[in-house]
OpenMM code with the backbone's topology and positions (N, CA, C; nanometers):
from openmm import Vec3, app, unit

residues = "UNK UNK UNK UNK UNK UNK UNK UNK UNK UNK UNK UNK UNK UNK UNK UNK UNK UNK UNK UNK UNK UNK UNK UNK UNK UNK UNK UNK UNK UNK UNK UNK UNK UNK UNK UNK UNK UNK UNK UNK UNK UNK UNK UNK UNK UNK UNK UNK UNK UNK UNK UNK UNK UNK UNK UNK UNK UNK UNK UNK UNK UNK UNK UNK UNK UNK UNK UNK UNK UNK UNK UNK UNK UNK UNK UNK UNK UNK UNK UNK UNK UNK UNK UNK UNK UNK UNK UNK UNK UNK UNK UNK UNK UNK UNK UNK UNK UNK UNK UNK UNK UNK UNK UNK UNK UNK UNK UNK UNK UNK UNK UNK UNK UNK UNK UNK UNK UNK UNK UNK UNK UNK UNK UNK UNK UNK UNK UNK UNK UNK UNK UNK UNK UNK UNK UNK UNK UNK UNK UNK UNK UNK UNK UNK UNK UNK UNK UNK UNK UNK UNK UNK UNK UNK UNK UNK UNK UNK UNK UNK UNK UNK UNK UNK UNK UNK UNK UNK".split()
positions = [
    Vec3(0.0809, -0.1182, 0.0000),
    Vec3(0.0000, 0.0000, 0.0000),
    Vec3(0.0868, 0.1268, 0.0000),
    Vec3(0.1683, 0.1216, 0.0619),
    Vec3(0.2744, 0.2234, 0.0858),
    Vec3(0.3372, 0.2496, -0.0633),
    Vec3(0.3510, 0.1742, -0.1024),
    Vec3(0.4319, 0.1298, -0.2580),
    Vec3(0.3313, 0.2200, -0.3380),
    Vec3(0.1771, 0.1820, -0.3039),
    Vec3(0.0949, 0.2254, -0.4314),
    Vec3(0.0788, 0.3688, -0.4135),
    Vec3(0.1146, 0.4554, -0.3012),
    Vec3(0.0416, 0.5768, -0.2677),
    Vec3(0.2094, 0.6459, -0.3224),
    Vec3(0.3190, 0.5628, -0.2875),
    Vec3(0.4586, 0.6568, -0.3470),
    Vec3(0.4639, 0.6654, -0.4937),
    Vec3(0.3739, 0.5613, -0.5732),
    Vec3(0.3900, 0.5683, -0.6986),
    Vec3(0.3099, 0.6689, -0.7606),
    Vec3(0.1669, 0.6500, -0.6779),
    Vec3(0.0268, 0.7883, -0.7439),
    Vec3(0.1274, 0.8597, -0.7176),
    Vec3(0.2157, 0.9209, -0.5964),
    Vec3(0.2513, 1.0614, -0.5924),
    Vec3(0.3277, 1.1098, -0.6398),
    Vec3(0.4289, 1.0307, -0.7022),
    Vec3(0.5477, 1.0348, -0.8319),
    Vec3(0.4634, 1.0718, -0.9522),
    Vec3(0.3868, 0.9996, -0.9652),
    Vec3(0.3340, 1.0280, -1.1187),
    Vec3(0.2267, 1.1512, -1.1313),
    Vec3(0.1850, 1.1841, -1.0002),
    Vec3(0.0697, 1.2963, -1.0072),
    Vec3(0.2103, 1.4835, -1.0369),
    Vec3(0.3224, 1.4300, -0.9518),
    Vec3(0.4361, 1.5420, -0.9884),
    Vec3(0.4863, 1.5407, -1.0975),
    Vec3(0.5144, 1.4502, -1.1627),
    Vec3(0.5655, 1.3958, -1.3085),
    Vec3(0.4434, 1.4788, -1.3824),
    Vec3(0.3382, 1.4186, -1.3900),
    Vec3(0.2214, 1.4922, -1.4672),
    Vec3(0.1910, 1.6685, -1.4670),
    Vec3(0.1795, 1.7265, -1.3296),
    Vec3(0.1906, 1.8539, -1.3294),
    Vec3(0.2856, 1.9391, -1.3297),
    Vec3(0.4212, 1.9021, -1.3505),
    Vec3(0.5190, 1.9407, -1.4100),
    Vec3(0.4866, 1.9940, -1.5595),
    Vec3(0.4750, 1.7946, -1.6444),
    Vec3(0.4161, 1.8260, -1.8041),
    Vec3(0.3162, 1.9011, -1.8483),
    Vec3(0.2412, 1.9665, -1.7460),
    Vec3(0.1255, 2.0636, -1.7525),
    Vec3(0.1547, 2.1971, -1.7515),
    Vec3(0.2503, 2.2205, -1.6648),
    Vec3(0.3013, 2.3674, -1.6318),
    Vec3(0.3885, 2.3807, -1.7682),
    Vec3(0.4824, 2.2944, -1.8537),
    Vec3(0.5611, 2.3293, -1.9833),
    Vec3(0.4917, 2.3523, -2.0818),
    Vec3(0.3702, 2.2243, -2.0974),
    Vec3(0.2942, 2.2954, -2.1874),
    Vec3(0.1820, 2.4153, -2.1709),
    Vec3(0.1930, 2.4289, -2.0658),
    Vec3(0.1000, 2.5849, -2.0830),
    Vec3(0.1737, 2.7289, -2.0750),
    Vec3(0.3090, 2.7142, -2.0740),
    Vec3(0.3937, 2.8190, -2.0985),
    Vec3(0.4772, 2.8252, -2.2442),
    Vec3(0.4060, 2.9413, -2.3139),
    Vec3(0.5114, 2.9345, -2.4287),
    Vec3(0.5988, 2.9236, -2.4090),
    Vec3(0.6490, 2.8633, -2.5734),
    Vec3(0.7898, 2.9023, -2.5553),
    Vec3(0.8792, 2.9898, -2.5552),
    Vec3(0.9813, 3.0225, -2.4986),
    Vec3(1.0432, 3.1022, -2.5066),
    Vec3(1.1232, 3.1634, -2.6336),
    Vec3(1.1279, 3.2626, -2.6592),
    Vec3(1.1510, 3.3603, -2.8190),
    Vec3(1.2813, 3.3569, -2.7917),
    Vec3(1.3668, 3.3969, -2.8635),
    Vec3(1.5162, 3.4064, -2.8703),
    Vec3(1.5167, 3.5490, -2.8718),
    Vec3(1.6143, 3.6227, -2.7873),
    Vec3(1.6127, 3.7422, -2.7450),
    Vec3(1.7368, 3.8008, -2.8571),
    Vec3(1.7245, 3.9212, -2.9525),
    Vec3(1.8518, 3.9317, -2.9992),
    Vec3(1.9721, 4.0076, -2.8978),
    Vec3(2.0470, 3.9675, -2.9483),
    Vec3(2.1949, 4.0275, -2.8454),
    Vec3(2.2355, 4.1813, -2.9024),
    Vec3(2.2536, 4.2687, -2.7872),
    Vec3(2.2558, 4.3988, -2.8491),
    Vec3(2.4144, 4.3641, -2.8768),
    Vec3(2.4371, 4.5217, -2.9581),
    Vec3(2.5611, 4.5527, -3.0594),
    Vec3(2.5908, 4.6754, -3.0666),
    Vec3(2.7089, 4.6846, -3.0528),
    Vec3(2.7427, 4.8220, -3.1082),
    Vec3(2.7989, 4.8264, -3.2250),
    Vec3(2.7686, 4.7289, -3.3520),
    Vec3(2.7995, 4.7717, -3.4807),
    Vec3(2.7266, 4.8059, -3.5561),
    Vec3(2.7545, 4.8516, -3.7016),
    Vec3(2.6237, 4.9065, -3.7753),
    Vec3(2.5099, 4.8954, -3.7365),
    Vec3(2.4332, 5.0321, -3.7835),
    Vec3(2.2917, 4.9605, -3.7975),
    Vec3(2.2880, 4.9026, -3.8678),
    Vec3(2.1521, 4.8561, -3.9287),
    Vec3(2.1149, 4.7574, -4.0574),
    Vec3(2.0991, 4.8496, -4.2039),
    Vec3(2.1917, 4.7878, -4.3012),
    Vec3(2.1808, 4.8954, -4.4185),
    Vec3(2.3664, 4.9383, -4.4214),
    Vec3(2.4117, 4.9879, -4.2952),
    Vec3(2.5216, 5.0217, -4.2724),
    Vec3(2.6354, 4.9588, -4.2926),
    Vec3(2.7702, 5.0251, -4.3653),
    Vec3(2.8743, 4.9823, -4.3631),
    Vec3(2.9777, 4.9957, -4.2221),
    Vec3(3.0061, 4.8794, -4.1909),
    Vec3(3.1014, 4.8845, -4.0598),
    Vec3(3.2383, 4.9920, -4.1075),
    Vec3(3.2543, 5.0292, -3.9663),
    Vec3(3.3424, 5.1389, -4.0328),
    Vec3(3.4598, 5.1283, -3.8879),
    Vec3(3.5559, 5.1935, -3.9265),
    Vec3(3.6768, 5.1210, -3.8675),
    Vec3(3.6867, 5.2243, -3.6735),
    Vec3(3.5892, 5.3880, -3.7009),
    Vec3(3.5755, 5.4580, -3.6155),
    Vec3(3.4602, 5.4345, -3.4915),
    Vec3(3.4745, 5.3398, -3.4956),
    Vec3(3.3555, 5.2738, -3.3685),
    Vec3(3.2421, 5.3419, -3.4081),
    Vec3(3.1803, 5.3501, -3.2763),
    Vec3(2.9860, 5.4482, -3.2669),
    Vec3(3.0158, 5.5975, -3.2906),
    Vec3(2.8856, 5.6678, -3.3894),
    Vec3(2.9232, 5.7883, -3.3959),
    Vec3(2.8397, 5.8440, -3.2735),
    Vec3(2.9706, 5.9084, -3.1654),
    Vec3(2.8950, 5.9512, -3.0315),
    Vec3(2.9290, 6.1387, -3.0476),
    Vec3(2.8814, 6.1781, -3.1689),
    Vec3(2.9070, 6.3240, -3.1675),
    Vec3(2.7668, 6.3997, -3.1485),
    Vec3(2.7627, 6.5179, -3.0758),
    Vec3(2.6485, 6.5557, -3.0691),
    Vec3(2.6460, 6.6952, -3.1365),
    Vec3(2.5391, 6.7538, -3.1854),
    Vec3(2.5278, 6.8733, -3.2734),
    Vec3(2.4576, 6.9791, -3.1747),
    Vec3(2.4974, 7.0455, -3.1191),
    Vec3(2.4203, 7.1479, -3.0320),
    Vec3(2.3677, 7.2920, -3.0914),
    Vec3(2.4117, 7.3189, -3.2231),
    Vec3(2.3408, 7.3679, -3.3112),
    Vec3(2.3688, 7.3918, -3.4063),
    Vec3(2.2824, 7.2978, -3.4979),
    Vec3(2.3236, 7.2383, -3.6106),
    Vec3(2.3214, 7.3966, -3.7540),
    Vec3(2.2240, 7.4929, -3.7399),
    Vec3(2.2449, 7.6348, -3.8334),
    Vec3(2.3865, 7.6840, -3.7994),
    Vec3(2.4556, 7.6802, -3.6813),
    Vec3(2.5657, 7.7457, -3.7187),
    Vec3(2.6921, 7.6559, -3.7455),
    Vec3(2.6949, 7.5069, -3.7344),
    Vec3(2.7562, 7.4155, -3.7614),
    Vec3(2.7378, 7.4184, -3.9028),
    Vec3(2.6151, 7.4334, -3.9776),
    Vec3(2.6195, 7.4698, -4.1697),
    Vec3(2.7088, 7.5728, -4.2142),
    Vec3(2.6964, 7.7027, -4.1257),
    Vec3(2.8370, 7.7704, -4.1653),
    Vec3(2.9433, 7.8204, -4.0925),
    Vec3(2.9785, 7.7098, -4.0519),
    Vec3(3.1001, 7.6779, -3.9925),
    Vec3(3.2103, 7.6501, -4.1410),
    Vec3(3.2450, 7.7703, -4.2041),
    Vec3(3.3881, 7.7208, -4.3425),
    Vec3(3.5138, 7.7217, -4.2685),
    Vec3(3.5869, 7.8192, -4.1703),
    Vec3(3.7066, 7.8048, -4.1032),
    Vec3(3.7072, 7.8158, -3.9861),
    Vec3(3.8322, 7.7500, -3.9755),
    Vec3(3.8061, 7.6756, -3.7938),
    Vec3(3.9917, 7.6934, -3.7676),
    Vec3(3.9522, 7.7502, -3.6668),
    Vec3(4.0773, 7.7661, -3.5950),
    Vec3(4.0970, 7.6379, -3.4749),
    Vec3(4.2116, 7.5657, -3.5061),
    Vec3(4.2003, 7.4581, -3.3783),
    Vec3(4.3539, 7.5108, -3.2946),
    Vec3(4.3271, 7.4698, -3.1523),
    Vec3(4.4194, 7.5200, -3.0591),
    Vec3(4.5147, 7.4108, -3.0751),
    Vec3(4.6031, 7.4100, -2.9848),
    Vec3(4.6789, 7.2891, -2.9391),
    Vec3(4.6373, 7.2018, -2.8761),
    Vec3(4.5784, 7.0628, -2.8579),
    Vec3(4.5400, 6.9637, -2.8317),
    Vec3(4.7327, 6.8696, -2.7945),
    Vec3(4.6854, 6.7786, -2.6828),
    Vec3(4.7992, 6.6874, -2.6445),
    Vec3(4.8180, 6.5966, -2.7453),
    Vec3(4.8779, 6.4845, -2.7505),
    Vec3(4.9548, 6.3684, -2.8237),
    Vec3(4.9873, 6.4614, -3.0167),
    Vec3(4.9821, 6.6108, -3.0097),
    Vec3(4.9846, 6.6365, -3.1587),
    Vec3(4.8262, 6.6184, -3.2254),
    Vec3(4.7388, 6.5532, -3.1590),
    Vec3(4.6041, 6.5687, -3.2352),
    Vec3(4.5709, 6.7329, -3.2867),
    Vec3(4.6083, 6.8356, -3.2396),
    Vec3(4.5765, 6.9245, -3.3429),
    Vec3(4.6369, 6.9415, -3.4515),
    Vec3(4.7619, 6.8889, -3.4785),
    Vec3(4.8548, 6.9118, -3.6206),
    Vec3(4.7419, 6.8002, -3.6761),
    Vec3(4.7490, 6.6660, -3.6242),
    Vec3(4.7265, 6.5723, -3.6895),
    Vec3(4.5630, 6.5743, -3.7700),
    Vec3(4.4970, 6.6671, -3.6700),
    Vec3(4.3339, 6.7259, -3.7188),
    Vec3(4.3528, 6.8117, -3.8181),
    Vec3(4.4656, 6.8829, -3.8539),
    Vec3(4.4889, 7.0295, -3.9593),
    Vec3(4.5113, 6.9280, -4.0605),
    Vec3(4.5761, 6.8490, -4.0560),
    Vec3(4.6122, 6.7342, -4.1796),
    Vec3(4.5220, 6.6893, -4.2430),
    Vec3(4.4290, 6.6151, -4.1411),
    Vec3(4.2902, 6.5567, -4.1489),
    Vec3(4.2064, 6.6241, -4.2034),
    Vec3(4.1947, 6.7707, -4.1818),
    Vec3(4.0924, 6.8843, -4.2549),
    Vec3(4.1425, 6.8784, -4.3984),
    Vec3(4.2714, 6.8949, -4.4081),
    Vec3(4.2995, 6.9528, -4.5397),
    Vec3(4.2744, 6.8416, -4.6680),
    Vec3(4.2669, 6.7133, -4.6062),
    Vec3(4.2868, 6.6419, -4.6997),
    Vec3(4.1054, 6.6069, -4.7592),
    Vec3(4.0078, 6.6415, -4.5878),
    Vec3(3.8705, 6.5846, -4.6822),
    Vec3(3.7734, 6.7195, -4.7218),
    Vec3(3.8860, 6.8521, -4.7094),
    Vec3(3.8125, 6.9616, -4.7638),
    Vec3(3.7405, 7.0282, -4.7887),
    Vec3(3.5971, 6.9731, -4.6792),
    Vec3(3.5234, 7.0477, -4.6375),
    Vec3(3.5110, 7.2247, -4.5380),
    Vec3(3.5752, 7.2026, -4.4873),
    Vec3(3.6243, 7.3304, -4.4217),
    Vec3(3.7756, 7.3649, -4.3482),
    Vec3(3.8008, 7.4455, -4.3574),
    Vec3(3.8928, 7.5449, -4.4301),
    Vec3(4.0056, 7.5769, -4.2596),
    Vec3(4.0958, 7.5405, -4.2878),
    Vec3(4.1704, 7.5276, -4.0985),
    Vec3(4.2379, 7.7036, -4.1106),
    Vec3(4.2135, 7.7857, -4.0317),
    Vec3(4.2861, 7.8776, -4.0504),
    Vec3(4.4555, 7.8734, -3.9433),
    Vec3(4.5437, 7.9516, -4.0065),
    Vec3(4.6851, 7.9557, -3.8869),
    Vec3(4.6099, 8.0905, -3.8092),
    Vec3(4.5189, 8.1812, -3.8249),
    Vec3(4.4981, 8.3011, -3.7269),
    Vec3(4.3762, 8.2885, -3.6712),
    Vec3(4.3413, 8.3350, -3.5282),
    Vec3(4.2221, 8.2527, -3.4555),
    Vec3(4.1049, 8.4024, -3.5406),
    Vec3(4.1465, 8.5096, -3.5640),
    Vec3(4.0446, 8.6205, -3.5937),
    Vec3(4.0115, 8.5954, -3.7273),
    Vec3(4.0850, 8.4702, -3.7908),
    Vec3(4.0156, 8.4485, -3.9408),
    Vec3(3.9362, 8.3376, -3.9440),
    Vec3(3.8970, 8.2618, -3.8343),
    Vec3(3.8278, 8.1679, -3.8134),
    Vec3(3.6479, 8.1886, -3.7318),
    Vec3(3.5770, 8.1006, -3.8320),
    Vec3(3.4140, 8.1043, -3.7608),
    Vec3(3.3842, 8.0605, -3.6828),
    Vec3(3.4858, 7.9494, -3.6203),
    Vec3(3.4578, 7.8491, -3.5168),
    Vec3(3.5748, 7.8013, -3.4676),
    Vec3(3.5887, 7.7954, -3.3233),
    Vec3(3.7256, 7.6922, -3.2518),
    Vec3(3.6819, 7.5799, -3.2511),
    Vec3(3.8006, 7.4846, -3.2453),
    Vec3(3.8137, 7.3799, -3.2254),
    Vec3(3.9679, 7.3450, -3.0737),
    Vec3(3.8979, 7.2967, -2.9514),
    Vec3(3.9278, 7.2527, -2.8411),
    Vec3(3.9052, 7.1351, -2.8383),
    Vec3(4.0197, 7.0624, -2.7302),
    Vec3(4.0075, 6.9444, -2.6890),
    Vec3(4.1148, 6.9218, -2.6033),
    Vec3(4.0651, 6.7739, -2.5644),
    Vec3(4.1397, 6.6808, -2.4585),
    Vec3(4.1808, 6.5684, -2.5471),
    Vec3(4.3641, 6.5023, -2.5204),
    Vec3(4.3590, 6.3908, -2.6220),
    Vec3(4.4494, 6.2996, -2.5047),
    Vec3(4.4231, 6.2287, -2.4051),
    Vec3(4.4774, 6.1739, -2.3246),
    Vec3(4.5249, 5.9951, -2.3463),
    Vec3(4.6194, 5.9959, -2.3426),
    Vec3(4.6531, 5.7995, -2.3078),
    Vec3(4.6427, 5.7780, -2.1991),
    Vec3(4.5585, 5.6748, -2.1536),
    Vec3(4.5886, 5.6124, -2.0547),
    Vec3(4.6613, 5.4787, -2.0884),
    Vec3(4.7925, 5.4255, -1.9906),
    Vec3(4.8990, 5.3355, -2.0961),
    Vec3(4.7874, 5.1918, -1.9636),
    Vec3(4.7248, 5.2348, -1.8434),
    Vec3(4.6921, 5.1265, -1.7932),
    Vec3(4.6000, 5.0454, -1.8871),
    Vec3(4.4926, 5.2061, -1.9211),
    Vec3(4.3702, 5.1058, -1.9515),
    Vec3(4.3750, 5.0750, -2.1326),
    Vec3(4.5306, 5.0981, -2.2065),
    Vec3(4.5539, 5.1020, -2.2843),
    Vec3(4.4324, 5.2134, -2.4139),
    Vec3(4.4126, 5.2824, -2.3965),
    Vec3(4.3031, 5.3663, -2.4600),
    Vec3(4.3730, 5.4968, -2.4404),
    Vec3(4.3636, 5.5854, -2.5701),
    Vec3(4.3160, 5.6971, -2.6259),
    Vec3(4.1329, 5.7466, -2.5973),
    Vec3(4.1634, 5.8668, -2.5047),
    Vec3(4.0718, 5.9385, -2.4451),
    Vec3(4.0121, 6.0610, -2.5105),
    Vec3(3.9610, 6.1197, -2.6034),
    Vec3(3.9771, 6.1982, -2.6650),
    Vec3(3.8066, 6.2627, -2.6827),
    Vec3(3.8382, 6.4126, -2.6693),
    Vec3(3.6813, 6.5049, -2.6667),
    Vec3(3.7340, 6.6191, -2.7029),
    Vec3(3.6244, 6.6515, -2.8264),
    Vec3(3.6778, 6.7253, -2.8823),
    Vec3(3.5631, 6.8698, -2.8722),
    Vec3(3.5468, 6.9764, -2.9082),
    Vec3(3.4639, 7.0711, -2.9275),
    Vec3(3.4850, 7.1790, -2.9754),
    Vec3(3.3624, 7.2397, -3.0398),
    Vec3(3.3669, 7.3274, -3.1276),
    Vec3(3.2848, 7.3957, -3.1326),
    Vec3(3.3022, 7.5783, -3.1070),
    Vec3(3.2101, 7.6428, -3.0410),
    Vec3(3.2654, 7.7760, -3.1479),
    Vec3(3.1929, 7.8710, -3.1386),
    Vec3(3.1265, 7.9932, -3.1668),
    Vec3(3.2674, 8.0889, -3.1472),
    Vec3(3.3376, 8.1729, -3.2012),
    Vec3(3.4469, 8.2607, -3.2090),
    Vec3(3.3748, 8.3313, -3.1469),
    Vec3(3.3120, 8.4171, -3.1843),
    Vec3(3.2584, 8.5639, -3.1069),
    Vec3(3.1492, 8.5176, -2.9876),
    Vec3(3.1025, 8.4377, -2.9686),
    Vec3(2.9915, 8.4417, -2.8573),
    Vec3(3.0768, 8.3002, -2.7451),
    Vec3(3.1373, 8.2150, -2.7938),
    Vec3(3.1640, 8.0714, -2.7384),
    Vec3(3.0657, 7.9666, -2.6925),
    Vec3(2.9569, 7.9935, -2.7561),
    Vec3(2.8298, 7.8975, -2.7526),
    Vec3(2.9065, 7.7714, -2.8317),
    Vec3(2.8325, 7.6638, -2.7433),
    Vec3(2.8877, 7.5866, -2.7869),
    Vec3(2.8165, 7.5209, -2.9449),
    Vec3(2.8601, 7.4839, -3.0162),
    Vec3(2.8534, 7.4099, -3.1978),
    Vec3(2.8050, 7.2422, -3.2069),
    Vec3(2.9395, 7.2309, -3.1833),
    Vec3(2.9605, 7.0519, -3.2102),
    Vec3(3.0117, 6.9398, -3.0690),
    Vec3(3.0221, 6.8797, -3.0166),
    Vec3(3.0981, 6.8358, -2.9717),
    Vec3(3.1365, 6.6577, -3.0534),
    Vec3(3.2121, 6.6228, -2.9372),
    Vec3(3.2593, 6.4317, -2.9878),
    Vec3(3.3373, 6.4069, -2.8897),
    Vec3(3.3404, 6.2971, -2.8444),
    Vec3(3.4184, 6.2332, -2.7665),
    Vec3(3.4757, 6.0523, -2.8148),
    Vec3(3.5162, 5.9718, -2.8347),
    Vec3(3.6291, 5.8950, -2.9186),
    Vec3(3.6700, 5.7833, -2.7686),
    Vec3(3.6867, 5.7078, -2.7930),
    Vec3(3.8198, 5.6014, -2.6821),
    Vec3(3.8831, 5.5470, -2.8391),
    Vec3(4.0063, 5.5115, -2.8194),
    Vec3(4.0768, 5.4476, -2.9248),
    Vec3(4.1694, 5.3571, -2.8841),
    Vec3(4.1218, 5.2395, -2.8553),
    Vec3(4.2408, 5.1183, -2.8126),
    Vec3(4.3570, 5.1952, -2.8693),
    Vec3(4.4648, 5.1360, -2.7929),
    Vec3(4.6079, 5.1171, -2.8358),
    Vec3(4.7039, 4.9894, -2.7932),
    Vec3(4.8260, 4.9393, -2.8392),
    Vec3(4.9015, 4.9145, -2.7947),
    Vec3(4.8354, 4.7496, -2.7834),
    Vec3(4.8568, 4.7249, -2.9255),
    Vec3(4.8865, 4.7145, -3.0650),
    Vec3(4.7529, 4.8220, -3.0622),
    Vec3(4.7622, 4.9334, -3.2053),
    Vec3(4.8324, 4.9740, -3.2330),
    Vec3(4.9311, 5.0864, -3.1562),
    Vec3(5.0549, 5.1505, -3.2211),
    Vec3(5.0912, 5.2324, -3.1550),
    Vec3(5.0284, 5.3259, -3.0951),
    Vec3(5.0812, 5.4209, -2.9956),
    Vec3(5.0213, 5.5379, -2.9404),
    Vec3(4.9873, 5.6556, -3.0640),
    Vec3(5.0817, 5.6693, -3.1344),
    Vec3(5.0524, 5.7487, -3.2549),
    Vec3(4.9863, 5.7076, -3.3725),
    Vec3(4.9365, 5.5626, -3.4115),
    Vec3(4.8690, 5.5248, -3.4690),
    Vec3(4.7134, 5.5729, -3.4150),
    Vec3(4.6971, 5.5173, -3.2744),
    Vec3(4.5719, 5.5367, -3.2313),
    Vec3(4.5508, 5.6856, -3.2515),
    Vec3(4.6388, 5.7813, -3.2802),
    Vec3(4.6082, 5.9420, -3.2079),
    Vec3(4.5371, 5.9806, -3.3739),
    Vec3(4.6151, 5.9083, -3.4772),
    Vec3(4.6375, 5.9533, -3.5884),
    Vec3(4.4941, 5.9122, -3.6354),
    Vec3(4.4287, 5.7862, -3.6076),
    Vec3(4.3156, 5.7053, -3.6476),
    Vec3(4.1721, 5.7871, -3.5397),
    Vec3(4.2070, 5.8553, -3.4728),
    Vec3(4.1220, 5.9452, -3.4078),
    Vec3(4.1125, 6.0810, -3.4445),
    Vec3(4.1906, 6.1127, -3.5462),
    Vec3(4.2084, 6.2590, -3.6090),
    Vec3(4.0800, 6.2115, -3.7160),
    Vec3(4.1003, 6.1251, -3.7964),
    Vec3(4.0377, 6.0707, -3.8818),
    Vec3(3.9279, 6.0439, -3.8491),
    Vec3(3.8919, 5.9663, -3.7147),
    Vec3(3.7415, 5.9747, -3.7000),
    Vec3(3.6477, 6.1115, -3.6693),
    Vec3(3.7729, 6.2365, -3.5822),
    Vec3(3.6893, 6.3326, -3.5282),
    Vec3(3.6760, 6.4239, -3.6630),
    Vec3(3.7473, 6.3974, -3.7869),
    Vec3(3.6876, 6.4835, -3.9641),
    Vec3(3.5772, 6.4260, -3.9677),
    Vec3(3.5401, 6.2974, -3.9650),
    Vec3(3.4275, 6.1771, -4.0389),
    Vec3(3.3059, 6.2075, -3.9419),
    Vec3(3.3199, 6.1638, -3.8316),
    Vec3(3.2308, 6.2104, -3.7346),
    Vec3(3.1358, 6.3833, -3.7559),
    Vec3(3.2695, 6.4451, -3.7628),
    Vec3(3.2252, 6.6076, -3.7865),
    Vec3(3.1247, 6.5794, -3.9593),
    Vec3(3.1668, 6.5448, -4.0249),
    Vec3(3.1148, 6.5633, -4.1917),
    Vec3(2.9969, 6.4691, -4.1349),
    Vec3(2.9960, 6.3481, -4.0964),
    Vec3(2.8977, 6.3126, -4.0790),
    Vec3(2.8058, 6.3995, -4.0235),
    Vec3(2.8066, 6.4954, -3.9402),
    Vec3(2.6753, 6.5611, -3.8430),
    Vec3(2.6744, 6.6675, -3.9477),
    Vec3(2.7473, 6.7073, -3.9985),
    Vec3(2.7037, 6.8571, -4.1209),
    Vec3(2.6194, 6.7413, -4.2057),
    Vec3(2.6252, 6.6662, -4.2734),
    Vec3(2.5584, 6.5889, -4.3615),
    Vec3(2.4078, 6.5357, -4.2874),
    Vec3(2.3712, 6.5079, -4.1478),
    Vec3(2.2746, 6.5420, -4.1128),
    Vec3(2.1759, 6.6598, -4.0290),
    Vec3(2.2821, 6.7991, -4.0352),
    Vec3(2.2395, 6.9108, -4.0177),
    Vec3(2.1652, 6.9831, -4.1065),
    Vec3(2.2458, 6.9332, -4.2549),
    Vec3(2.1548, 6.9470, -4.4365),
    Vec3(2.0346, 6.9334, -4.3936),
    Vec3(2.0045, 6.7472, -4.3709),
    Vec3(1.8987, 6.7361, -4.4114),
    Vec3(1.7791, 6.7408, -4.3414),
    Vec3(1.8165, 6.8415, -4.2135),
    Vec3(1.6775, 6.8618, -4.0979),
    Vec3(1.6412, 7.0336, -4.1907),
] * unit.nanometer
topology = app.Topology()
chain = topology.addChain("A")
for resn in residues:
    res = topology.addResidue(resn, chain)
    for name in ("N", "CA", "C"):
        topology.addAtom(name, app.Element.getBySymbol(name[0]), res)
């Protein structure tokens, strides 16, 4: 008797177990977030574009830009960067320029990263324009590779937000 009441009670748990699975869907496959392209998008070698436009009418005529001295050489290496994708115009005198360009370009050798924020504000008033901020592994690659490959993203980044300043 003992036997027959351990077996009903095995099989009555066995059974409402198989009751509770089938009355719960199944479970959906969740997608895994990303920080690469969207969809449509070509992967591109400058990570996420994290630049923000704080006002995008005077970022349209923004033609010359005076940039200060920035650390690791990122401002030579940004005057380079301007000249070559020719959208706007680097001046050597800050009173011939529509807009500054400031920043921070820091290594950290612990956390192996290039730190870099850049901004771009208003000559006569100093309202602020554009900003961007960048991390750039290093080490593989060099320190000056990374500085040089962050000049390059903060042109691309910038053309990118004039190219959606157009079209608002």
């Amino acid at each position: 008797m003992k036997f027959l009441v351990l077996f009903l009670a095995a099989v009555l748990v066995e059974g409402s177990a198989a009751v509770a699975q089938e009355s719960n869907p199944p479970e959906r496959p969740q997608s895994r977030p990303t920080l690469g392209p969207e969809p449509g998008e070509a992967p591109t070698l400058f990570g996420p574009h994290n630049s923000t436009i704080n006002d995008p009418r005077r970022l349209l005529r923004v033609r010359a830009l005076f940039i200060e001295r920035i650390d690791n050489k990122l401002g030579d290496l940004l005057t380079e960067a301007f000249a070559k994708a020719g959208h706007i115009r680097v001046t050597a005198k800050r009173d011939e320029a529509d807009a500054l360009l400031r920043g921070t370009c820091f290594d950290s050798r612990h956390l192996k990263d290039v730190h870099t924020e850049i901004f771009i504000s208003d000559r006569r008033t100093g309202s602020p324009i554009w900003q961007d901020i960048i991390h750039q592994p290093y080490n593989p690659p060099p320190l000056g590779n990374a500085v040089n490959t962050t000049a390059q993203a903060v042109v691309k980044h910038l053309m990118d937000s004039v190219n959606e300043a157009e079209r608002k």
